[in-house]
C-alpha positions in Angstrom: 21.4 5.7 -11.1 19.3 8.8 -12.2 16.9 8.5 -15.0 16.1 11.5 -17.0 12.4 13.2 -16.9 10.6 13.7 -20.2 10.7 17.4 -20.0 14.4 17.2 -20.2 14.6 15.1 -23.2 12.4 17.0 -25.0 14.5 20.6 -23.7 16.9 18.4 -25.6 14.8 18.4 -28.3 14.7 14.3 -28.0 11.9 12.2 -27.4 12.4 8.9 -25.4 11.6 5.2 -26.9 9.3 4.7 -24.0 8.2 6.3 -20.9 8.9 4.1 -17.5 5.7 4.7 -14.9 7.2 4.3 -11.5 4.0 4.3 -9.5 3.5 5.6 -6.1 5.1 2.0 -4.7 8.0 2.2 -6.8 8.1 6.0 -5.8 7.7 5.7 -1.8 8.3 2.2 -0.6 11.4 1.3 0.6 11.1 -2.3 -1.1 9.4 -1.7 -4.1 12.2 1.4 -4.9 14.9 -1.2 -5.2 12.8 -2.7 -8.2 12.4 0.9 -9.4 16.3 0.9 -9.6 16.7 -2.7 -10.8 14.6 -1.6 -14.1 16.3 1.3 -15.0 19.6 -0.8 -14.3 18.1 -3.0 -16.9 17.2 -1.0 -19.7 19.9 1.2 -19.5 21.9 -2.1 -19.6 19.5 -3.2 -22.7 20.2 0.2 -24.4 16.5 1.2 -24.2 16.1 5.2 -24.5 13.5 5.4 -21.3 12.4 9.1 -19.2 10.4 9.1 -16.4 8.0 11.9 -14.9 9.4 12.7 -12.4 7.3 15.0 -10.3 4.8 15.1 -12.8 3.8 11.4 -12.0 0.4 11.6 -9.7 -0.9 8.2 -9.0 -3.0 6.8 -11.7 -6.1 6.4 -9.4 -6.3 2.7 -9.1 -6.9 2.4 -5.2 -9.4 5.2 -5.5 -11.6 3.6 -8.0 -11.2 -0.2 -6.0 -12.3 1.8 -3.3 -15.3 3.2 -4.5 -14.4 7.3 -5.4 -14.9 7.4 -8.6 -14.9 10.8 -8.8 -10.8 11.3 -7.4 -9.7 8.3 -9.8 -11.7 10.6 -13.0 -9.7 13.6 -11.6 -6.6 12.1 -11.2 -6.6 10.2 -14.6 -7.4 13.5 -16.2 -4.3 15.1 -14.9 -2.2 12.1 -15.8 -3.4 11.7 -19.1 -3.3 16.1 -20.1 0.7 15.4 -19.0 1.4 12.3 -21.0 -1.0 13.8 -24.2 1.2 17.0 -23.7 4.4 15.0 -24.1 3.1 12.7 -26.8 3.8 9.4 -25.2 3.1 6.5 -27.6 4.6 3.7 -25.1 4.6 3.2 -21.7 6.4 0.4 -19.7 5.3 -0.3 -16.1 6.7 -2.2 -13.0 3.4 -2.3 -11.4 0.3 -4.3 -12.1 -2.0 -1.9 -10.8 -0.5 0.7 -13.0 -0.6 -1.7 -16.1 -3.9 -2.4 -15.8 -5.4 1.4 -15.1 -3.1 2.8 -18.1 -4.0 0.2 -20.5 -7.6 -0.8 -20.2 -9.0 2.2 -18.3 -7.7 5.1 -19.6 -8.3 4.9 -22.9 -12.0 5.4 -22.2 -11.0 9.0 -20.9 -8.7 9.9 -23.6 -5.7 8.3 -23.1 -4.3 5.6 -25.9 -1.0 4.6 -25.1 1.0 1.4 -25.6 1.4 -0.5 -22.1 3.3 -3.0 -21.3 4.5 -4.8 -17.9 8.1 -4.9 -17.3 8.0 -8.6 -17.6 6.6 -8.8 -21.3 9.7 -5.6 -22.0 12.4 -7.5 -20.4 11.4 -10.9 -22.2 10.9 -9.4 -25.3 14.8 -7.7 -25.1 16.2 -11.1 -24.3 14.1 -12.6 -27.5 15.4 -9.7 -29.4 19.1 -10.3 -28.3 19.3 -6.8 -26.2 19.5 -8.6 -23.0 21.3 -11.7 -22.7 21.7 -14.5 -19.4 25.0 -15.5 -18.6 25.2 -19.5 -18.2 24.8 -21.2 -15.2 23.9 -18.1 -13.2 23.0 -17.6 -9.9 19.4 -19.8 -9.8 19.9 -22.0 -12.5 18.5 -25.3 -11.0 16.9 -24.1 -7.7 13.4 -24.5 -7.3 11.7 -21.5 -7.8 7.5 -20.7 -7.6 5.8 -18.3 -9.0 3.0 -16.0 -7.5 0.8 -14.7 -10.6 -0.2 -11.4 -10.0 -4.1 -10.4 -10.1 -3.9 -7.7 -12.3 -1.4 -9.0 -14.6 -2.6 -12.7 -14.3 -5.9 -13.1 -14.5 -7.2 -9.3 -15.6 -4.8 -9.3 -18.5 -4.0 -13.1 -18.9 -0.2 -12.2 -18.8 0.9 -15.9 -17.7 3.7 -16.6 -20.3 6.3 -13.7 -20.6 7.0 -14.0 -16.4 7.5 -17.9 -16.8 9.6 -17.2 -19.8 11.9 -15.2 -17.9 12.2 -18.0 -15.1 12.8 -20.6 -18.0 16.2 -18.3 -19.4 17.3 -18.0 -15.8 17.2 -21.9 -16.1 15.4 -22.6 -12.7 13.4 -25.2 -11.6 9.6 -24.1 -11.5 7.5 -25.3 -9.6 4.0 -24.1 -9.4 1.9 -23.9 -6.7 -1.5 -25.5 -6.6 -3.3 -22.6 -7.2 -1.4 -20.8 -10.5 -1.8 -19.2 -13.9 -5.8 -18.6 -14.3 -7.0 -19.9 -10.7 -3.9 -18.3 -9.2 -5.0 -16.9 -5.1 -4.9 -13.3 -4.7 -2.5 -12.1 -2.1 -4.5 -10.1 -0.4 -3.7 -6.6 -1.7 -5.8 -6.3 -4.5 -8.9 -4.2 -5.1 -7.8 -1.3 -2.4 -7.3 -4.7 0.2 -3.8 -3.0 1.1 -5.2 0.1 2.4 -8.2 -1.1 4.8 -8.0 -3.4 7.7 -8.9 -6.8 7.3 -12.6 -8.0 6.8 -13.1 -10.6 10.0 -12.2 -14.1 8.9 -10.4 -17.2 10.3 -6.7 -16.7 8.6 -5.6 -13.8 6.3 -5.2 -14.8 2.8 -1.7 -13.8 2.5 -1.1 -16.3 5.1 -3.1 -19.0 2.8 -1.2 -18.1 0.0 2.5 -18.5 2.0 1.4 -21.8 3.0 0.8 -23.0 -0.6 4.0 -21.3 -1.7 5.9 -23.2 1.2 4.4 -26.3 0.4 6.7 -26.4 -3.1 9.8 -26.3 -0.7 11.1 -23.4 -2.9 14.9 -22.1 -2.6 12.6 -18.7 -3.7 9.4 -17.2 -4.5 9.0 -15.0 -7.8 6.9 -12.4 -8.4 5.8 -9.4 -10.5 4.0 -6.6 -8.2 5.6 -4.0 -5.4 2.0 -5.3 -3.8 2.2 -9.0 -3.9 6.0 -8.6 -2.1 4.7 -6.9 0.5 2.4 -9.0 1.4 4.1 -12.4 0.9 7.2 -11.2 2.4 4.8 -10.4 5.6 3.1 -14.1 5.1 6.4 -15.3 5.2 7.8 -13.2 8.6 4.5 -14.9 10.4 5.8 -18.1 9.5 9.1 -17.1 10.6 10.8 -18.2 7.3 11.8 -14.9 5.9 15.0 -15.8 6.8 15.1 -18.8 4.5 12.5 -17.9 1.4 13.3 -14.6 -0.3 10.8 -12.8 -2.4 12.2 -11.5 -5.6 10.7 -9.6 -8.5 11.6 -11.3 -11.5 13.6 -8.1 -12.6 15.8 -8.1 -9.9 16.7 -12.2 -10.9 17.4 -10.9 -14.1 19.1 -8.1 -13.6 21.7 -10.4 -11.5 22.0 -12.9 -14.0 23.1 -10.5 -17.3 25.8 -11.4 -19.0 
């Protein structure tokens, strides 16, 4: 499906209910574009009057500031922030962690106040609202799921209820991992990790965290972040079970269970 760009709503002389930020993951990588597709799928589904940016979407300078140039993340932001101040955004809904977290808590202190919310706190609150409804008995109901909380949505933002809540209308069987909600293990990704090599150790921690997620004996793991996939879908290829545990983002479990 194609989502409109803001400038075209407003050439209609519209303006959208919310703006979805796609991020550069959503934008680029192949696995992480599916997700892209499955929200738009979902609040087209929902109703939910949504533009995008299109080409005007630069990255909102997360990995530059975890990485230390704080001078390209203040540039970038800037640029971001003249484009949605120009288009009045009030609300922004994004599939990314990273992205959440930038646009909510850092940009405000450069001039941008916007609304933020993750995809998972959107989608639960349409099925709350009755916009979004599961069908019965859908497609997990009573497998045994887990959970990987997300660093920036988890334990920056203390986002630990609206994910579960979608796992609990889905009907599955959650099973948490050792290390969850507030002590939740990084993947490995965070704070630039996914752009440098690895700092020398005895096992990579994506590795660690695919061996606590295996020892739930889960039909599938859940998560909320184009980062986290990637990196426990690679945990899980070194333990040659990729095969048998999928990754899902908990969008894309909705999105198949809709009635």
């Amino acid at each position: 499906m194609i989502a409109k760009t803001i400038a075209e709503y407003q050439a209609e002389g519209r303006s959208p209910e919310i703006l979805f930020w796609v991020g550069c993951a959503g934008s680029f990588d192949a696995r992480a574009q599916k997700v892209t597709r499955t929200v738009c799928e979902i609040l087209t589904h929902a109703g939910v009057e949504f533009a995008i940016l299109g080409n005007e979407e630069r990255c909102t300078g997360d990995p530059a500031r975890r990485a230390g140039n704080e001078f390209l993340f203040q540039m970038t932001a800037a640029m971001n922030i003249e484009t949605l101040n120009m288009y009045g955004v009030k609300k922004i809904v994004a599939a990314c962690p990273h992205c959440f977290n930038t646009l909510k808590n850092e940009y405000p202190v450069l001039g941008g106040h916007y609304e933020v919310v993750h995809h998972t706190q959107l989608i639960n609150d349409l099925i709350v609202n009755g916009k979004l409804k599961i069908k019965e008995g859908g497609d997990f109901k009573g497998q045994r799921i887990t959970y990987h909380d997300s660093c920036y949505l988890g334990r920056a933002n203390g986002v630990y209820e609206a994910p579960r809540a979608l796992l609990e209308a889905l009907d599955v069987e959650l099973v948490e991992m050792k290390r969850s909600r507030k002590n939740g293990l990084c993947c490995g990704a965070g704070g630039a990790q996914m752009w440098k090599e690895d700092e020398p150790g005895d096992k990579r921690i994506n590795l660690e965290r695919v061996e606590e997620a295996l020892g739930t004996a889960p039909a599938a793991i859940a998560a909320n972040c184009p980062f986290c996939i990637t990196m426990l879908q690679d945990g899980l290829k070194a333990k040659a079970q990729n095969e048998h545990v999928p990754v899902y983002d908990l969008s894309e479990m909705v999105l198949s269970n809709l009635a």
